[in-house]
N, C-alpha and C positions, 0 to 999 in steps of 0.2 A: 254725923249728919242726920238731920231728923228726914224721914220718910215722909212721903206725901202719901195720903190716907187716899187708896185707889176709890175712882169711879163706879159706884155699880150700875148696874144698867139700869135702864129706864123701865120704870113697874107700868107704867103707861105706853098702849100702842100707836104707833101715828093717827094722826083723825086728817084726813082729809091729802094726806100723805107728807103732812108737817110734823115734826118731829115736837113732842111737851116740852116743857120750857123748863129748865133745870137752874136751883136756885142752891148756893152753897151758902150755910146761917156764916159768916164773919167770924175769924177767932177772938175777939176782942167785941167791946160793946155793952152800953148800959140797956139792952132788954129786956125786959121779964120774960117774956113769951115770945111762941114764932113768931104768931098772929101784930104783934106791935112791931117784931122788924116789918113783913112783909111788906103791913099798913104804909110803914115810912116808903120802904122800897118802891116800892107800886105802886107812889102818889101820883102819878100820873095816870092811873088807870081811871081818875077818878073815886069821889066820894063813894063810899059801900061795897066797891065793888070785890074788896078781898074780904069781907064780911062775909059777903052772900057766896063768895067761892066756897068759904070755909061753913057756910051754914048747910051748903047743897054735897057735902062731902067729897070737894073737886081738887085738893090738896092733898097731897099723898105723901107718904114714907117711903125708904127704899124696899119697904116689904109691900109696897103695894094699895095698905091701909091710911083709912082718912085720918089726918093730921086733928085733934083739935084745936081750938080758938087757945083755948090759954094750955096749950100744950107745955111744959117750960122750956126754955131757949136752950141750946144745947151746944154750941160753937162746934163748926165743923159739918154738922148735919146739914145732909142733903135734903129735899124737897121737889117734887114733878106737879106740872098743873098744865093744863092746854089754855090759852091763851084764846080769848074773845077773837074768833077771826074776823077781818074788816070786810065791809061788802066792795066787791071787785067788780072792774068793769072788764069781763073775759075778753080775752086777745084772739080775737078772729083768723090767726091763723095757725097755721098744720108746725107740729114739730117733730119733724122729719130725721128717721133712726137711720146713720149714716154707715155705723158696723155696731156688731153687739156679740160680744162672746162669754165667757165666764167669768174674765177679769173686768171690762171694760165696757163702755158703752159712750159711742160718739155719734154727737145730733146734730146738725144744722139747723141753727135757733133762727126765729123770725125776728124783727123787729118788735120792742115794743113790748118784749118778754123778760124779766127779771131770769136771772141765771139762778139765786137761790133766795130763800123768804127773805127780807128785812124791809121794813118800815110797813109801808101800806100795799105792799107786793107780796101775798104768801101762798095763798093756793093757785093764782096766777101767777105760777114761777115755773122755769122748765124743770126744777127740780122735783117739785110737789107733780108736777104733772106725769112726770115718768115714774113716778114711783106709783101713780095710782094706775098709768097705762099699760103700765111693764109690769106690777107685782113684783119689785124688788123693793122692799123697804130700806135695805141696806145701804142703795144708791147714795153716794156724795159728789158733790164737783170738786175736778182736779185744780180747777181753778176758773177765773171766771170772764165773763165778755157784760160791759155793760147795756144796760137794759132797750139803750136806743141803737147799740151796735147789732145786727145779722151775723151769724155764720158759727162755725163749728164750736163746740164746748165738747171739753172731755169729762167723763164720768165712769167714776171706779168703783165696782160690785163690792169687794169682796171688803170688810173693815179693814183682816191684816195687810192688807196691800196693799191700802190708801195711800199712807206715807211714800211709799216707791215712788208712786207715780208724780204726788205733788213735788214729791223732791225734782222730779227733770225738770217742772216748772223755775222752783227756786233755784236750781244750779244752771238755769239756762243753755237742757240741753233737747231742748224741743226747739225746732226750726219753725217760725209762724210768716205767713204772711199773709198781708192784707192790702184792700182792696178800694178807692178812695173816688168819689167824683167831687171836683173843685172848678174854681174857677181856673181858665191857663192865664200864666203871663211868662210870654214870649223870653220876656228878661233876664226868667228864676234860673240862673243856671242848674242844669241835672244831668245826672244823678249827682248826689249828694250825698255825706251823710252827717244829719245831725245830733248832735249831742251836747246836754243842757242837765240841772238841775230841778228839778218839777218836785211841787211843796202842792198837799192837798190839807187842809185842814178841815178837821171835822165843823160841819154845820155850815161850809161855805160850800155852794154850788163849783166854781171853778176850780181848778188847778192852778198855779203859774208857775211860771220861770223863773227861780232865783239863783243869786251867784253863789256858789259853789261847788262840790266835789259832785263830776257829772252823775246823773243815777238812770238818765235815760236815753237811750239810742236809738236811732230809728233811722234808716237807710232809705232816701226817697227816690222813687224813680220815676218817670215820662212815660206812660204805656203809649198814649194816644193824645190827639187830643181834633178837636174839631172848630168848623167855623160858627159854630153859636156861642163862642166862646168856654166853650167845658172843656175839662181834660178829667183822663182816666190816670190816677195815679199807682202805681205798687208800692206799698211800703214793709219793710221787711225790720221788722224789729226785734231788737236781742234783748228788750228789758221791757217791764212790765208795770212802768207806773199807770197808776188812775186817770185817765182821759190823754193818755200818751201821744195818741198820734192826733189826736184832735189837736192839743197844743203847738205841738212840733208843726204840721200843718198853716196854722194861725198866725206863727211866726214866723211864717215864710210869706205870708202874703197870701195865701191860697186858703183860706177858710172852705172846711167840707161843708157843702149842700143839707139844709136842713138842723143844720146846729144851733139851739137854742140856746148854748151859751156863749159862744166861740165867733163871732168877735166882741158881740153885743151879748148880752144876757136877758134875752127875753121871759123866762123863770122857767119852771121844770114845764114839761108836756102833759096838759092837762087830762087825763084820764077820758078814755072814749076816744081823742083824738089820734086817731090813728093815720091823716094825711102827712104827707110828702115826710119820710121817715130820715132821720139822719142818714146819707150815702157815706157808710162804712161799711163794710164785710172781712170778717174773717175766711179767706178765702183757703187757707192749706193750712193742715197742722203732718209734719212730719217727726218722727222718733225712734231711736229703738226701745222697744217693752221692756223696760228694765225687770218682768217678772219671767215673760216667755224667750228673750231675744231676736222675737222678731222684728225685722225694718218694715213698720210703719208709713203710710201717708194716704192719708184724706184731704180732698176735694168737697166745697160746697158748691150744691147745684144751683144756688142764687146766685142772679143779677142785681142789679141796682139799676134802681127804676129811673132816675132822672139820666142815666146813658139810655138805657135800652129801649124806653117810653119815654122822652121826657116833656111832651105837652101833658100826656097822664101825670107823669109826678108833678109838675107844675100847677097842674088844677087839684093837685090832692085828690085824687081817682086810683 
């Protein structure tokens, strides 16, 4: 069995508490040089612009040293480079360290905050941010909450330890629940629990529901509900698809407060906008520390605004 030619570390230190962006040349390929794959690669960076990376000596080796332009191709070969970061509209609010020891580190995320870089989200992300608040470069997430969702996200110190922890995630043995404001209808019988097929494809905004072998669960329950018509839901899920309980939700009739794609698809949340935020919360993460054995469990100290204020959340205030 052929070996996979190990990782070395990154010759480049985070900038801004984003990690350089690591490029592996293809084992196969008609290139001459790096500089021609990159070119291809990185067509979308725009014209010149891995030119002038490679003219300002911002392409690197695993030793550290500038790459040149007709360096020759070498399949296999690794390369680092820090990526043009986008100008961001910073997220106006506090992200709040919920426990922090040697292994771990658990935050109650705001609204509105990207869990870790990707796309037009990098140094406004919780993850770029703790690493520059904390001085842990090492920091990764165990897994993640999307960017219009509040509440807890876990995050592990240590590299060798990483895997432990994401594994409770994918073995499903971290206890979550969350925390929902919808419309009530008297009719829905509850609790519930449903379970469905949910298909996310890349480059589509939504999820949906299709027929097959179930992959999503999500237990719904009646906390409250009032006479303006809202109700407080719990939903206690044991799986982890992409916009899980927004779906599960939507298909119940009960679309959550604030969802820009769910029922309708009004498009993403334009940047800077920060009023009336999707009403989800990650309210409790419970576990035992697969490295220490200790039992686990955090509380977020967030409400949702459309129960607890909701003329405020109504006016986007």
């Amino acid at each position: 069995m052929r070996r996979k030619t190990p990782i070395p570390p990154p010759p480049l230190p985070q900038r801004d508490g984003v990690d350089p962006v690591r490029v592996r040349l293809p084992g196969e390929g008609a290139w001459a040089t790096v500089r021609e794959h990159l070119v291809e690669r990185l067509s979308g960076a725009g014209p010149g612009v891995v030119d002038a990376m490679f003219d300002a000596g911002r392409i690197v080796g695993a030793d550290g040293r500038a790459v040149a332009a007709d360096a020759a191709y070498r399949p296999g070969m690794f390369v680092w480079f820090h990526r043009e970061l986008p100008d961001e509209v910073p997220v106006p609010f506090p992200l709040e360290v919920v426990h922090r020891d040697e292994h771990i580190v658990v935050v109650d995320k705001p609204h509105f905050l990207a869990t870790t870089p990707r796309g037009g989200h990098v140094t406004e992300t919780a993850l770029a941010r703790l690493r520059r608040e904390l001085g842990i470069p090492t920091l990764t997430a165990a897994h993640r909450l999307d960017r219009l969702t509040a509440g807890l996200v876990l995050f592990t110190v240590r590299p060798g330890e990483r895997g432990a922890y994401q594994t409770l995630f994918g073995d499903r043995r971290v206890r979550k629940e969350c925390e929902a404001v919808a419309p009530y209808d008297p009719g829905l019988a509850l609790p519930r629990t449903v379970r469905s097929r949910i298909v996310k494809e890349r480059g589509v905004l939504t999820a949906r529901e299709v027929a097959g072998e179930v992959n999503a669960v999500t237990r719904v329950e009646l906390r409250e509900h009032r006479a303006d018509g809202l109700a407080r839901y719990r939903l206690l899920p044991t799986t982890g698809q992409t916009h899980q309980l927004r779906v599960h939700l939507n298909a119940l009739g009960v679309p959550i407060l604030g969802d820009p794609l769910y029922p309708v698809v009004s498009g993403p949340v334009p940047p800077g906008d920060f009023r009336r935020p999707l009403q989800l919360l990650a309210r409790t993460l419970e576990f035992t520390d697969p490295v220490t054995g200790r039992e686990h469990r955090f509380d977020s100290g967030r409400t949702l605004g459309a129960w607890s204020s909701p003329g405020a959340w109504a006016a986007g205030q």
